[in-house]
MDAnalysis code that builds the backbone (N, CA, C; Angstrom):
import MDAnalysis as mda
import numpy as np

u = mda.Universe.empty(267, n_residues=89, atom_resindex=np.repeat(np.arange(89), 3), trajectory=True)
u.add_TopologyAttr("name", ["N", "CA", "C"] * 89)
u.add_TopologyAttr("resid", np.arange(1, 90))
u.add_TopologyAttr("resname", ["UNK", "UNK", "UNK", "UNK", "UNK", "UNK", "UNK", "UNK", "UNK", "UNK", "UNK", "UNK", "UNK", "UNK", "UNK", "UNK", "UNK", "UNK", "UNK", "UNK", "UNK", "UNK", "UNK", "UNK", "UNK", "UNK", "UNK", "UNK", "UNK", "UNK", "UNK", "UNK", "UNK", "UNK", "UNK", "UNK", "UNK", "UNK", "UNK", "UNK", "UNK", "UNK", "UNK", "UNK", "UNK", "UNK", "UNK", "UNK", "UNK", "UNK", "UNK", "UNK", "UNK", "UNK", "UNK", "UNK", "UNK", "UNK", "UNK", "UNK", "UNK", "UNK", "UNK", "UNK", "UNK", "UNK", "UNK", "UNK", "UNK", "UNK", "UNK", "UNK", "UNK", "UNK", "UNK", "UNK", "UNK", "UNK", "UNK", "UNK", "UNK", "UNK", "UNK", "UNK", "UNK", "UNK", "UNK", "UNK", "UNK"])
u.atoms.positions = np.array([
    [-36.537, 27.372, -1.017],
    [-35.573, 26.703, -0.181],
    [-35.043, 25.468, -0.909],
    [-33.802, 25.485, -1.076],
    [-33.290, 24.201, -1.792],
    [-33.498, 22.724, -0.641],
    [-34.353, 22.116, -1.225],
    [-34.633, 20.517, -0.532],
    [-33.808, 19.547, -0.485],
    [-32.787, 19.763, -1.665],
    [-31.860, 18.992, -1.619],
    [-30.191, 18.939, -1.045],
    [-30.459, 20.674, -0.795],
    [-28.985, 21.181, -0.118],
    [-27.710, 21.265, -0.994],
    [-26.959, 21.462, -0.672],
    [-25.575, 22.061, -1.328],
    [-24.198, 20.984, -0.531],
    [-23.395, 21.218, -1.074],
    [-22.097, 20.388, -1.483],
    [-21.121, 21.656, -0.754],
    [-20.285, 21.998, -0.402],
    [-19.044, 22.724, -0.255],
    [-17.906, 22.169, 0.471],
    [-16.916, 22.975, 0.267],
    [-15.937, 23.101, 1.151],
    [-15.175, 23.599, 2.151],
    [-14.206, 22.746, 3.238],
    [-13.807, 23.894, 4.090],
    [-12.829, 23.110, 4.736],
    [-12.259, 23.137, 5.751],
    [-11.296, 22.960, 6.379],
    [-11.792, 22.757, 7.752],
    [-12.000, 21.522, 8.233],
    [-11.668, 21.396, 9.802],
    [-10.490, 21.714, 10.652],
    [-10.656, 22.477, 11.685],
    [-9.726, 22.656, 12.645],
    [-9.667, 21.891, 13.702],
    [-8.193, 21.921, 14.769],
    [-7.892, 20.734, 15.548],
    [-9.511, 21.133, 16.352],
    [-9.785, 22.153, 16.734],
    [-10.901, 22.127, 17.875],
    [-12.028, 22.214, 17.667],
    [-12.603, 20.897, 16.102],
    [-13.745, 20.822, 15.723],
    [-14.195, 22.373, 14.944],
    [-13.834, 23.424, 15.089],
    [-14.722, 24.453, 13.842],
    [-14.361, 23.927, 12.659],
    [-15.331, 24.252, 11.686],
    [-15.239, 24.050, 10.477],
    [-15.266, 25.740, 9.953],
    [-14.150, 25.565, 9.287],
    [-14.450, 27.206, 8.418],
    [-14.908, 26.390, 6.723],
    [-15.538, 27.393, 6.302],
    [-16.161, 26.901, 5.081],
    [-15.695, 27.873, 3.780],
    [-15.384, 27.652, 2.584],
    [-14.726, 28.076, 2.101],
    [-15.260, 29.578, 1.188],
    [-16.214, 28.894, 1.218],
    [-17.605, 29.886, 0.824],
    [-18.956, 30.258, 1.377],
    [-19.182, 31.198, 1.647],
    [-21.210, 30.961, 2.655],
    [-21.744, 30.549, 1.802],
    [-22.878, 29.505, 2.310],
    [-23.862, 28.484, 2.197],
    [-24.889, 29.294, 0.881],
    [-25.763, 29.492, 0.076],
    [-27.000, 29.865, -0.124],
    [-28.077, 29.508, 0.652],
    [-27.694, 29.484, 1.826],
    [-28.951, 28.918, 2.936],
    [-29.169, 29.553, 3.684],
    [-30.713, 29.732, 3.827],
    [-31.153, 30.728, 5.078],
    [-30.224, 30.343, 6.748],
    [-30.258, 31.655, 7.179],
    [-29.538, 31.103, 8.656],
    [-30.762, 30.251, 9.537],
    [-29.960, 29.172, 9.715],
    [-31.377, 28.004, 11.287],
    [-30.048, 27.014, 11.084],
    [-30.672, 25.976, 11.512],
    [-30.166, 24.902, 11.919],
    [-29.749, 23.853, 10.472],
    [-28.590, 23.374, 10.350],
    [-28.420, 22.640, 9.103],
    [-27.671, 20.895, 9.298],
    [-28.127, 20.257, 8.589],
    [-27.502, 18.924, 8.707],
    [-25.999, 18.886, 8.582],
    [-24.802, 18.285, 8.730],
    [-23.494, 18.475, 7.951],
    [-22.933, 16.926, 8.222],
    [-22.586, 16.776, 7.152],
    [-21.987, 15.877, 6.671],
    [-20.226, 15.942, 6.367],
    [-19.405, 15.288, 6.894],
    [-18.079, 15.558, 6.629],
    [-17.444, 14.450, 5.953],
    [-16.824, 14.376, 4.895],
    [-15.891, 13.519, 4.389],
    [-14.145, 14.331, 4.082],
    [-13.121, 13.326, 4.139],
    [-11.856, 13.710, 3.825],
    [-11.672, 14.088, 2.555],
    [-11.135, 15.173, 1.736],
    [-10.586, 15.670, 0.510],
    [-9.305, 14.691, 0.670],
    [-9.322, 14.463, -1.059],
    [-7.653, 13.356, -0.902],
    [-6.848, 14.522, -0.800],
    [-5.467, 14.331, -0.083],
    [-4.454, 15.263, -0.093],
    [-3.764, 15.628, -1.803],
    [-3.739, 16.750, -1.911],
    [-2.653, 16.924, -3.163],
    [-1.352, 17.053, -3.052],
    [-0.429, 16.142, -3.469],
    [0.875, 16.018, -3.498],
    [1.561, 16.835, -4.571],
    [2.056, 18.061, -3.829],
    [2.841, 18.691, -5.285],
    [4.423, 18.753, -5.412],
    [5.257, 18.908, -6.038],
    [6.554, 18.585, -5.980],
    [7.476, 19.500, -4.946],
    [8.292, 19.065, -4.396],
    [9.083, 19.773, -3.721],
    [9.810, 21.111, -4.134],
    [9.555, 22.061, -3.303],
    [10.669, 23.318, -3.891],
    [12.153, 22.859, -3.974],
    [12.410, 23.284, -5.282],
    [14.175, 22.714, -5.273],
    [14.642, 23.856, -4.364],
    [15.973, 23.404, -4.157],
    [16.798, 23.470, -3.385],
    [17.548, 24.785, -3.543],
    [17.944, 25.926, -2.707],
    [17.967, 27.498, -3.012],
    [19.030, 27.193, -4.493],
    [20.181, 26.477, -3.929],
    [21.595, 26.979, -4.968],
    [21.426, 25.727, -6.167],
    [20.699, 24.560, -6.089],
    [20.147, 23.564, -7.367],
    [21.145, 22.957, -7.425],
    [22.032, 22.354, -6.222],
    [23.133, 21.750, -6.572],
    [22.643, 20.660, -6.338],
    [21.814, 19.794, -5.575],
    [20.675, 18.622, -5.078],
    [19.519, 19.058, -5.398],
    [18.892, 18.196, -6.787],
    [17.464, 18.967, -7.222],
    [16.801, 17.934, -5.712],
    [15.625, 18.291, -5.606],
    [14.661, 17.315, -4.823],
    [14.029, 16.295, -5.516],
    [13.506, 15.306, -4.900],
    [13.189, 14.179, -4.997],
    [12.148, 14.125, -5.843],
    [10.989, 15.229, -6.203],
    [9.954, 15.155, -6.314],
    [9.688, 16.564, -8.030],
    [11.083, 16.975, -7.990],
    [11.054, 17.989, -8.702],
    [10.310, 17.258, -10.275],
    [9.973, 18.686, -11.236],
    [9.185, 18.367, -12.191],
    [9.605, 18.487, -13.347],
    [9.422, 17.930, -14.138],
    [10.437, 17.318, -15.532],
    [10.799, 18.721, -15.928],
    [12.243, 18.633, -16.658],
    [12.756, 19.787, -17.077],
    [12.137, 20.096, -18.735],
    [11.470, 21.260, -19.052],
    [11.487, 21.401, -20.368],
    [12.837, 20.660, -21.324],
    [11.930, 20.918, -22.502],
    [12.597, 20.215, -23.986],
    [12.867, 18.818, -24.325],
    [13.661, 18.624, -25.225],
    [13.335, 17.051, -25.380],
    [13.820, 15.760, -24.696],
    [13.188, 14.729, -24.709],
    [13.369, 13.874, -23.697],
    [15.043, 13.108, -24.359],
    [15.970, 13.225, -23.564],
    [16.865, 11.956, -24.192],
    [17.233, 10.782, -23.204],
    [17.093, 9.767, -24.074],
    [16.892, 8.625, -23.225],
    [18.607, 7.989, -22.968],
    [18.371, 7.080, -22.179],
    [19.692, 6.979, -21.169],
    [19.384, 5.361, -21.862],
    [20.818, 4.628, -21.929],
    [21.249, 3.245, -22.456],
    [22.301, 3.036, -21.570],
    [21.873, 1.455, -20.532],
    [22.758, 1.734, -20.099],
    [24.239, 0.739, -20.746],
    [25.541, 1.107, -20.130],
    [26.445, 0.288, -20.864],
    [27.185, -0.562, -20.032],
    [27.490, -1.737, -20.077],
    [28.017, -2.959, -19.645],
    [29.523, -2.210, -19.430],
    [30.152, -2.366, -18.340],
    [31.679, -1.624, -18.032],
    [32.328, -2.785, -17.632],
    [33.189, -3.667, -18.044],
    [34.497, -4.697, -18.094],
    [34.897, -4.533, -15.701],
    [35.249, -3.730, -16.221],
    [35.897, -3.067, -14.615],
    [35.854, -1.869, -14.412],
    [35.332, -0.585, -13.843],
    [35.425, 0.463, -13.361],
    [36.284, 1.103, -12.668],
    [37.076, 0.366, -12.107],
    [37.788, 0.807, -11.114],
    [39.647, 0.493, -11.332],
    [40.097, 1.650, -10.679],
    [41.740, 1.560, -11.342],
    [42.150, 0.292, -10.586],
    [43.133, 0.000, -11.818],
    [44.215, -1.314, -10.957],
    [44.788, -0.725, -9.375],
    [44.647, -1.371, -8.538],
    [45.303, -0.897, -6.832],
    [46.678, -1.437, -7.212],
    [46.799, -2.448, -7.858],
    [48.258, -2.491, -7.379],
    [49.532, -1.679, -8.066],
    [49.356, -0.610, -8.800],
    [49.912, 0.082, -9.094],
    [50.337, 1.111, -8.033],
    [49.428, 1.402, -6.918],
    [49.759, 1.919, -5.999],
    [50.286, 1.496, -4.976],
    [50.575, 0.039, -4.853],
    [51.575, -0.744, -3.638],
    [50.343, -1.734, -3.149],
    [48.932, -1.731, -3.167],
    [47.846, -1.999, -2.594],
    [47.266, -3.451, -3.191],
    [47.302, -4.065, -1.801],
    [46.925, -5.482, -2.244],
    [45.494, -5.541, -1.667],
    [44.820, -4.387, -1.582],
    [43.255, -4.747, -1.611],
    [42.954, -5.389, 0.047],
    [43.901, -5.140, 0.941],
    [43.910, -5.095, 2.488],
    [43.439, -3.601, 2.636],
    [42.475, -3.940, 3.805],
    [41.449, -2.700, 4.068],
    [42.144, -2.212, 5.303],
])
């Protein structure tokens, strides 16, 4: 008889059963149990059916990394008053 007992896993349900992930090596009687939380695993989001919005969480794309610089832009935006527009909203 192991004296020191065994370790496993399983899943609590809302109405207290525990299913266990594997049977015990323990004779059937009465057993101590001890419960602690498994950390959750966070895995990346399924992208998106047509990949036009990857998700938030998606996972690096193969091949090589190229890095982004960013660049100082003067003004971005077209002159308005070429269009009659004095920048009244």
């Amino acid at each position: 008889m192991l004296e020191a007992g065994i370790e496993t896993t399983g899943t609590l349900h809302p109405d207290g059963a525990v299913t266990l992930d594997e049977p015990p090596p323990l004779a059937p009687g009465r057993v101590r149990v001890a419960l602690s939380p498994l950390p959750a695993v966070r895995l990346p989001d399924p992208p998106y059916p047509d990949e036009s919005i990857p998700a938030p969480f998606d996972l690096p794309r193969e091949g090589p990394v190229t890095p982004v610089v960013a660049e100082w832009v003067e003004y971005p935006y077209p002159d308005l008053s070429a269009f009659g527009l004095d920048g009244a909203s």
